[in-house]
N, C-alpha and C positions, 0 to 999 in steps of 0.2 A: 192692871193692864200694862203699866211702864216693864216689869219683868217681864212679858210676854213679849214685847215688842223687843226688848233687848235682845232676848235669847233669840229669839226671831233673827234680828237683825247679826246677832254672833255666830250662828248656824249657815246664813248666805255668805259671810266673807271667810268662812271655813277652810274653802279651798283656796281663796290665797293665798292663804299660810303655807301650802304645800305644792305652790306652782314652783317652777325652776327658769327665772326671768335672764339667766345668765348666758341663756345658749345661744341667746338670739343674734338678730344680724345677718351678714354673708359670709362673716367667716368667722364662726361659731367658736372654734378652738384657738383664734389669736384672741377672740374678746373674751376668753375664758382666763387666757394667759395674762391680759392686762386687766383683768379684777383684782389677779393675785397680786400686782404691783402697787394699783389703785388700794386696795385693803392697808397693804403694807404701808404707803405712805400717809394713810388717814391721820388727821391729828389725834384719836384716840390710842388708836395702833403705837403711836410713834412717841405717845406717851408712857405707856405701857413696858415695851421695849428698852433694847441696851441705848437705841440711836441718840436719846436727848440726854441721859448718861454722859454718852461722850463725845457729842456735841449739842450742849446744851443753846449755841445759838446757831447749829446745823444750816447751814444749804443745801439747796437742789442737788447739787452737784457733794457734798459728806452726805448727802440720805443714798444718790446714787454708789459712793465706794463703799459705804456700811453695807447697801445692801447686799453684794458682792466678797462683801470680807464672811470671813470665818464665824465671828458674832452674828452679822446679819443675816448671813443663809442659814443659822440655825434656830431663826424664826419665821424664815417663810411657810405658808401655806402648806399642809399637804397635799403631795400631787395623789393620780388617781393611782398610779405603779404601786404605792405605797399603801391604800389605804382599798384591801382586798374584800374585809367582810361592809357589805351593804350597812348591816346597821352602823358601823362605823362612817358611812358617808352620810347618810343621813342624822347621825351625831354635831356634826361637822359642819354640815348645812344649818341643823336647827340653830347652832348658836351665830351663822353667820359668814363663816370664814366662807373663802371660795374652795376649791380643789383644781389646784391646777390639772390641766392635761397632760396626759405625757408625754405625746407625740411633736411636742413645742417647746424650742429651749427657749427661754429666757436671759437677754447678754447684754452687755456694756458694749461692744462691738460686734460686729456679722462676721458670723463662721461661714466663710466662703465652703467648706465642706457638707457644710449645713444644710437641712430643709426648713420646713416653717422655723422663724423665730420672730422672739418681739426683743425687739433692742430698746434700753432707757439709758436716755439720758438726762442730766439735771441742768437749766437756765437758769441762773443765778441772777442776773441780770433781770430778767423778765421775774424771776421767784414762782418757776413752773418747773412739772417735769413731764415730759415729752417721749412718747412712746413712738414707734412706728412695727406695723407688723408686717413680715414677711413670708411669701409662702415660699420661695428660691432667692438665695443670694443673690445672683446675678441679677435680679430684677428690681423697680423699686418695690416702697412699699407698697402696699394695697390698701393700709387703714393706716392711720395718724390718730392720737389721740393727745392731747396735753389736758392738765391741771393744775391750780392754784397749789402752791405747795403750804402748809401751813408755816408759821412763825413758832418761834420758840413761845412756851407756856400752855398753861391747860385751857382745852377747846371748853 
């Protein structure tokens, strides 16, 4: 009877496995943009990576210029520009990661020429980092999001 019920019970949460809980919200493509930041600064992620490498007692603000250097953009997320055959996103999903969108830059600062972006910055003080999304420069943001940022060592 226990195997009945399990398979049972493995069979109804089936399809959560293959829901997509990232779109949601009002503005689907900034909170898609700042998963892929949220990911990147995970304590596991950031174990993983070049970041505790070379700063092994990192702040807010070294996770914020790794991210943006040469080393750290060459482990962000792939966005969707990039990643053309489906089974490849669905790859990509199973293990996790996000995909970014492509129509949303990601910056240290706001491209006045710009359309949507999410800008990060790191509070070293507070030991957050702090997003805000934009859909035009000239306006505020529309979402805020901040985070615990992790300490050095493994989660």
């Amino acid at each position: 009877m226990l195997p009945l019920a399990a398979g049972l019970g493995f069979l109804l949460m089936l399809p959560l496995f293959f829901m997509d809980f990232s779109g949601g919200g009002d503005y689907p493509q900034l909170e898609k943009a700042i998963s892929g930041v949220r990911y990147m600064s995970a304590p596991r992620q950031l174990q993983r990576s070049s970041f505790r490498a070379i700063f092994p007692e990192g702040k807010p603000s070294d996770f914020v210029g790794w991210m943006f250097s040469e080393l750290g953009a060459a482990e962000w997320p792939p966005s969707e520009m990039e990643l053309m055959d489906e089974e490849e996103r669905r790859a990509i999903r199973a293990i996790g990661m996000p995909i970014l969108p492509q129509n949303v830059e990601i910056r240290q600062e706001i491209n006045p020429q710009g359309g949507r972006q999410v800008i990060v910055r790191g509070d070293d003080r507070q030991k957050k980092i702090m997003v805000e999304g934009h859909l035009l420069p000239e306006q505020g943001p529309v979402l805020t999001r901040e985070w615990a940022f992790p300490g050095p060592g493994p989660s």
